[in-house]
C-alpha positions as CSV (number, residue, x, y, z in Angstrom):
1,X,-11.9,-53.3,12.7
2,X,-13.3,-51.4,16.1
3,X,-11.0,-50.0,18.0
4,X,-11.6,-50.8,21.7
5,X,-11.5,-48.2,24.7
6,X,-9.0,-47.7,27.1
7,X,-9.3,-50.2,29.9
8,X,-11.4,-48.4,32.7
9,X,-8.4,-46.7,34.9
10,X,-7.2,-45.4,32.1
11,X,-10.4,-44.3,30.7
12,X,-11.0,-41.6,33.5
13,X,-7.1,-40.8,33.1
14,X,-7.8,-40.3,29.6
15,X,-10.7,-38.3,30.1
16,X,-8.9,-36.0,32.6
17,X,-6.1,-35.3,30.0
18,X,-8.7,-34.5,26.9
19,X,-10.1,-31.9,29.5
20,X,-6.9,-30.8,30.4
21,X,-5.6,-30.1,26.8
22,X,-9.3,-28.1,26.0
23,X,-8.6,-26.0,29.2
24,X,-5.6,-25.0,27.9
25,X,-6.5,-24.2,24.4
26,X,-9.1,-22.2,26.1
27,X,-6.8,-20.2,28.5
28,X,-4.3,-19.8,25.6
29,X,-7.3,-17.9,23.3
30,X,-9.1,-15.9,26.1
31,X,-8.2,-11.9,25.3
32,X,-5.4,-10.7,28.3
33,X,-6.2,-8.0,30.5
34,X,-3.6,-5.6,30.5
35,X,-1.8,-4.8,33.3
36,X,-3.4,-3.2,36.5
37,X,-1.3,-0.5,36.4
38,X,-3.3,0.4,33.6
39,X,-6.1,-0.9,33.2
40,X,-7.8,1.1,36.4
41,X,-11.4,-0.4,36.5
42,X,-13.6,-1.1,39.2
43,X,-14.1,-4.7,39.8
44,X,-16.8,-6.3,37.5
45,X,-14.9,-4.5,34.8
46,X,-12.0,-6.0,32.5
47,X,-10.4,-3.7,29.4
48,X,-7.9,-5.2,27.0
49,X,-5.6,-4.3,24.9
50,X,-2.9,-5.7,22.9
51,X,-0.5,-3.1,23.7
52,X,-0.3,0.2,25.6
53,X,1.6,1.7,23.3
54,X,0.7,2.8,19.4
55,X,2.5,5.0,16.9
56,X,0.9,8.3,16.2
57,X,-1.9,7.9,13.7
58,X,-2.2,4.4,14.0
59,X,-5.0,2.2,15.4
60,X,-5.6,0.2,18.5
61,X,-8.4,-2.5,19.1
62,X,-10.0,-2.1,22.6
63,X,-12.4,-4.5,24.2
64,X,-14.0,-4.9,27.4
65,X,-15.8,-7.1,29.7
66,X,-18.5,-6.6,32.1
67,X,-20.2,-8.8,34.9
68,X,-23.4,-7.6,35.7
69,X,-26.5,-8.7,37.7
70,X,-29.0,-7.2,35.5
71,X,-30.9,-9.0,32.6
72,X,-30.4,-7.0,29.4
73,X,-27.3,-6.2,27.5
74,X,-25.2,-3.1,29.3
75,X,-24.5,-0.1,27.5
76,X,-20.7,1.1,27.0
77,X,-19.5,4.3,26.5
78,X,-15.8,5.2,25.6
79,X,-14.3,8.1,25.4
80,X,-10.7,9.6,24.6
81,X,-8.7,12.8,25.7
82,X,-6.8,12.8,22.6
83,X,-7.3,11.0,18.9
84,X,-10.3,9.4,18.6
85,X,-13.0,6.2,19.2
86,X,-14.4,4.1,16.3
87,X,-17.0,1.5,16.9
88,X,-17.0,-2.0,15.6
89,X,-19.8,-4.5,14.7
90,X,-19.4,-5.4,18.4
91,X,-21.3,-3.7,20.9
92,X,-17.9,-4.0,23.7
93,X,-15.2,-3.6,21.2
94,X,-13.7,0.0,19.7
95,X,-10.6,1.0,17.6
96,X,-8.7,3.2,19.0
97,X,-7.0,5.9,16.4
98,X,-4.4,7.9,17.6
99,X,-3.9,11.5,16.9
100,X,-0.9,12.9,14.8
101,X,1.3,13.8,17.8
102,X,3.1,11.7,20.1
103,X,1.6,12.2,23.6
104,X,0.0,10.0,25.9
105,X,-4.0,9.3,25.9
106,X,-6.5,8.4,28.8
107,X,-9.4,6.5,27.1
108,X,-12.3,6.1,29.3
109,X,-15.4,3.4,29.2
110,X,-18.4,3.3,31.1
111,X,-20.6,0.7,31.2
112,X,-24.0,0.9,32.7
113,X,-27.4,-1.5,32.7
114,X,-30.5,0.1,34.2
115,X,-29.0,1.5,37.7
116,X,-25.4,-0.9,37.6
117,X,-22.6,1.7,36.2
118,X,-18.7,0.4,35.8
119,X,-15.8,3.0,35.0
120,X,-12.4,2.3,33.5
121,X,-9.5,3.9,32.0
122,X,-6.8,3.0,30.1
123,X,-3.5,4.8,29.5
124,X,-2.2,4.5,26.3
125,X,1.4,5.8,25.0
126,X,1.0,7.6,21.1
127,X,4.8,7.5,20.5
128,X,6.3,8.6,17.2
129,X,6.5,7.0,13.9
130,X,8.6,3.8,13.2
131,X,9.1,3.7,17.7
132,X,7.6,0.1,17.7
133,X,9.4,-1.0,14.3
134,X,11.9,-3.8,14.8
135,X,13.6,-2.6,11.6
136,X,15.7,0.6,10.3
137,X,15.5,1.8,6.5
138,X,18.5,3.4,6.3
139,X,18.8,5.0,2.7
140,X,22.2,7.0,1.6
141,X,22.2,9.2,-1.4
142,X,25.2,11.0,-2.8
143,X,25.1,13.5,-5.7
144,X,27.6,12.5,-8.0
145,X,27.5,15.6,-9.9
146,X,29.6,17.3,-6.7
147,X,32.4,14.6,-8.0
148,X,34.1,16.6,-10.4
149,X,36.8,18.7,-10.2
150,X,37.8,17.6,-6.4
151,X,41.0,18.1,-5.0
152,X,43.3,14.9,-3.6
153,X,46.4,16.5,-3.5
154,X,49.1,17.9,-5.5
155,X,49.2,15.9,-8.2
156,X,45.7,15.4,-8.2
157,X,43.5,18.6,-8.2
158,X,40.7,17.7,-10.2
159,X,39.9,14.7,-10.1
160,X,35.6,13.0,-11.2
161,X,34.3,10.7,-10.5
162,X,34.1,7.0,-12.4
163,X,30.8,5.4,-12.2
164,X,29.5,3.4,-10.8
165,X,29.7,4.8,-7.2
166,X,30.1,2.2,-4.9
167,X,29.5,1.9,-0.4
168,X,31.3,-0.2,2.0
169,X,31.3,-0.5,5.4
170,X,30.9,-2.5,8.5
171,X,28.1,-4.2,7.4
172,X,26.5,-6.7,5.2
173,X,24.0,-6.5,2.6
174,X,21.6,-8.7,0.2
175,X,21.2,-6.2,-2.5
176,X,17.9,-8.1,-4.0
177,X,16.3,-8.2,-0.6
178,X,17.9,-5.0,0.3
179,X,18.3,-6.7,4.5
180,X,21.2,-5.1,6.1
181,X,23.6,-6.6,9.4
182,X,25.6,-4.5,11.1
183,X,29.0,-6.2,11.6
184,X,31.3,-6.7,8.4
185,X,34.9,-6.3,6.9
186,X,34.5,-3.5,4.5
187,X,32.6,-5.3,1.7
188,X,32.4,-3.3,-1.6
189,X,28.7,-3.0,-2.8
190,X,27.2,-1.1,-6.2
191,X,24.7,2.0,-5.6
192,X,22.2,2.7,-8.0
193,X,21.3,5.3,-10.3
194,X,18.8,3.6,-12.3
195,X,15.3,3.8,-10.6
196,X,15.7,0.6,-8.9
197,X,15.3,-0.5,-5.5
198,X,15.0,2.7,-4.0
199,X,16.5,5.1,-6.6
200,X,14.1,7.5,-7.4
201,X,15.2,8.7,-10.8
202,X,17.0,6.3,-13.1
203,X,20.2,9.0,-14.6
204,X,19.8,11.9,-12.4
205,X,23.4,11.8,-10.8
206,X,21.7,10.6,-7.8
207,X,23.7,7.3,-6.5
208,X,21.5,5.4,-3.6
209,X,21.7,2.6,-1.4
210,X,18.4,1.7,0.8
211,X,19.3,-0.8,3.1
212,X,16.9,-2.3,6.0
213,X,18.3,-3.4,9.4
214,X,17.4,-4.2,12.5
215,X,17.3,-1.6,15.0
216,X,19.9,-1.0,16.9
217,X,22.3,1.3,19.2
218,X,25.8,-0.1,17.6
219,X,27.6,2.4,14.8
220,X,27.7,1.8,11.4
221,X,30.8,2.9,9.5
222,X,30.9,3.6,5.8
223,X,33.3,4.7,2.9
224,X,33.0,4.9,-1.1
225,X,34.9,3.7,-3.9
226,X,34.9,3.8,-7.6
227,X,36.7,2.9,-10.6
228,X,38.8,6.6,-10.7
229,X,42.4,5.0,-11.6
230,X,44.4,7.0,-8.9
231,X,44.5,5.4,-5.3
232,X,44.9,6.6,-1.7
233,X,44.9,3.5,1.0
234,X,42.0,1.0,0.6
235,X,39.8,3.3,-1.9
236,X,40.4,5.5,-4.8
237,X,41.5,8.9,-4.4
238,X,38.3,10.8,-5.1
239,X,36.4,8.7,-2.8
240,X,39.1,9.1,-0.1
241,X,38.5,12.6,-0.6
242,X,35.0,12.6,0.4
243,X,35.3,10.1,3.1
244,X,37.4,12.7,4.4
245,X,35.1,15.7,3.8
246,X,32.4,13.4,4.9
247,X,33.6,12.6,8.4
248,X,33.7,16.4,9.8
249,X,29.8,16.7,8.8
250,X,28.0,13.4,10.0
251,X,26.2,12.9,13.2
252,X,29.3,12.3,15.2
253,X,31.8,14.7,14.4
254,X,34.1,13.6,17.2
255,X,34.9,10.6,15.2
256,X,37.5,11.0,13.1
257,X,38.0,7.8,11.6
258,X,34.9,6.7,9.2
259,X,31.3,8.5,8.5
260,X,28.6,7.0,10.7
261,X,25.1,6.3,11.5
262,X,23.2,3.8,13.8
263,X,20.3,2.4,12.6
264,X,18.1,3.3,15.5
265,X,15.2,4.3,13.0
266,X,14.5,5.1,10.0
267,X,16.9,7.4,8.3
268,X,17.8,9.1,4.9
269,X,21.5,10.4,4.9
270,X,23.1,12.6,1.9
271,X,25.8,14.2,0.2
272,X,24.7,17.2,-0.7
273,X,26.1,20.3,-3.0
274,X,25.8,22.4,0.2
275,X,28.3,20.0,1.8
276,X,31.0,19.8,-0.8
277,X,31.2,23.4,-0.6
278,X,31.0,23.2,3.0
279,X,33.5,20.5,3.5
280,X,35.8,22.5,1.0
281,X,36.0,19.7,-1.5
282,X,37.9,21.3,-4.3
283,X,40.6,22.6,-2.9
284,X,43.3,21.8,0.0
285,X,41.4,20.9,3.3
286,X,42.3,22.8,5.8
């Protein structure tokens, strides 16, 4: 069976809609300029980028796009004030690799045929590592072998630790994806001290949690348990004892009621042998 064209009105509307769609597909593909502010070229001359912004070390593609009225292929000629240029297969496009400090870079192109000559510069921000990741990997790491012998109260001078050591806070967690959301009531999750997921040596006394968020500004409070027989509140008493020691030496001090963080980047955050004897661990706090 043939199919038979649009009748002929329709046909040019057809047509008009066909060409439409193609222009748009077109547009939608075409490399974007980046912004004038910029991209300072004299007219004739278009640079692009995907960003103006790279994390130290990394690489940027640059390309650029030249009108001239000469016959010949033009010559270009780039140039940074800080990391360096790498060519491509293609005579108007460059990598961009940015040097191991975060600073910001003025790369330069010139692009000449016979007695025609275009300049342009791009600024380009080097920023430090992890500034343009959407996530945080926040890992925490406690050395369980400060867990013996620590002082509750009274009654309880010495008390060690009961494995596992386990984290809670106000967030949630997957632990076999290891994705992290800030908000949560207090959940109870299992570190690990077996080489897994972020432990890095199975049985050293090392307990760890690596958990990956997404950035942002909002505190994240957090608190211990294990399976220590004597209580205090919501945890038992040895990790209530290190929640307490553990609030005076975080990142905010001021805030008496949990340890913090915020994952605004990526962070490692640890109990330490330093800090039991800092925080006075086995003995009356002060």
């Amino acid at each position: 069976m043939h199919r038979l064209p649009p009748p002929r009105p329709l046909r040019l509307l057809y047509y008009m809609l066909c060409l439409a769609v193609v222009a748009t597909i077109i547009s939608a593909c075409a490399p974007q300029p980046v912004s004038q502010a910029a991209n300072q070229a004299e007219e004739g001359l278009s640079l692009y980028a995907p960003s103006l912004a790279v994390e130290t070390g990394g690489r940027l593609p640059l390309s650029a796009f030249v009108t001239m009225d000469g016959q010949g292929a033009p010559e270009f000629q780039w140039t940074a004030s800080s990391g360096s240029i790498e060519p491509t297969m293609v005579a108007n496009e460059v990598d961009f690799v940015a040097p191991d400090s975060p600073t910001t870079v003025t790369v330069g192109l010139t692009a000449s045929l016979a007695s025609e000559r275009y300049d342009g510069t791009l600024q380009i921000e080097v920023l430090p590592p992890g500034s343009l990741k959407s996530t945080a990997l926040i890992t925490i790491e406690v050395d369980a072998s400060t867990l013996h012998g620590v002082w509750v109260d009274a009654a309880h001078p010495k008390e060690n630790v009961t494995p596992p050591l386990k984290i809670k806070g106000t967030f949630r967690y997957d632990s076999e994806t290891q994705e992290a959301f800030a908000g949560g009531s207090w959940p109870v999750f299992d570190m690990r001290d077996d080489g897994q997921k972020g432990d890095r040596v199975a049985g050293d006394n090392i307990w760890t949690i690596v958990m990956n968020f997404e950035k942002g500004d909002a505190k994240v409070y957090f608190a211990f348990d294990d399976n220590s027989s004597f209580r205090v509140e919501w945890e038992s008493g040895l990790a209530w004892a290190l929640k307490s020691a553990w609030i005076d030496l975080d990142e905010f001090p001021d805030d008496t009621s949990n340890p913090a963080f915020i994952p605004d980047g990526d962070k490692t955050i640890r109990w330490t042998a330093d800090m039991a004897r800092s925080a006075g661990l086995y003995g009356p706090r002060k």
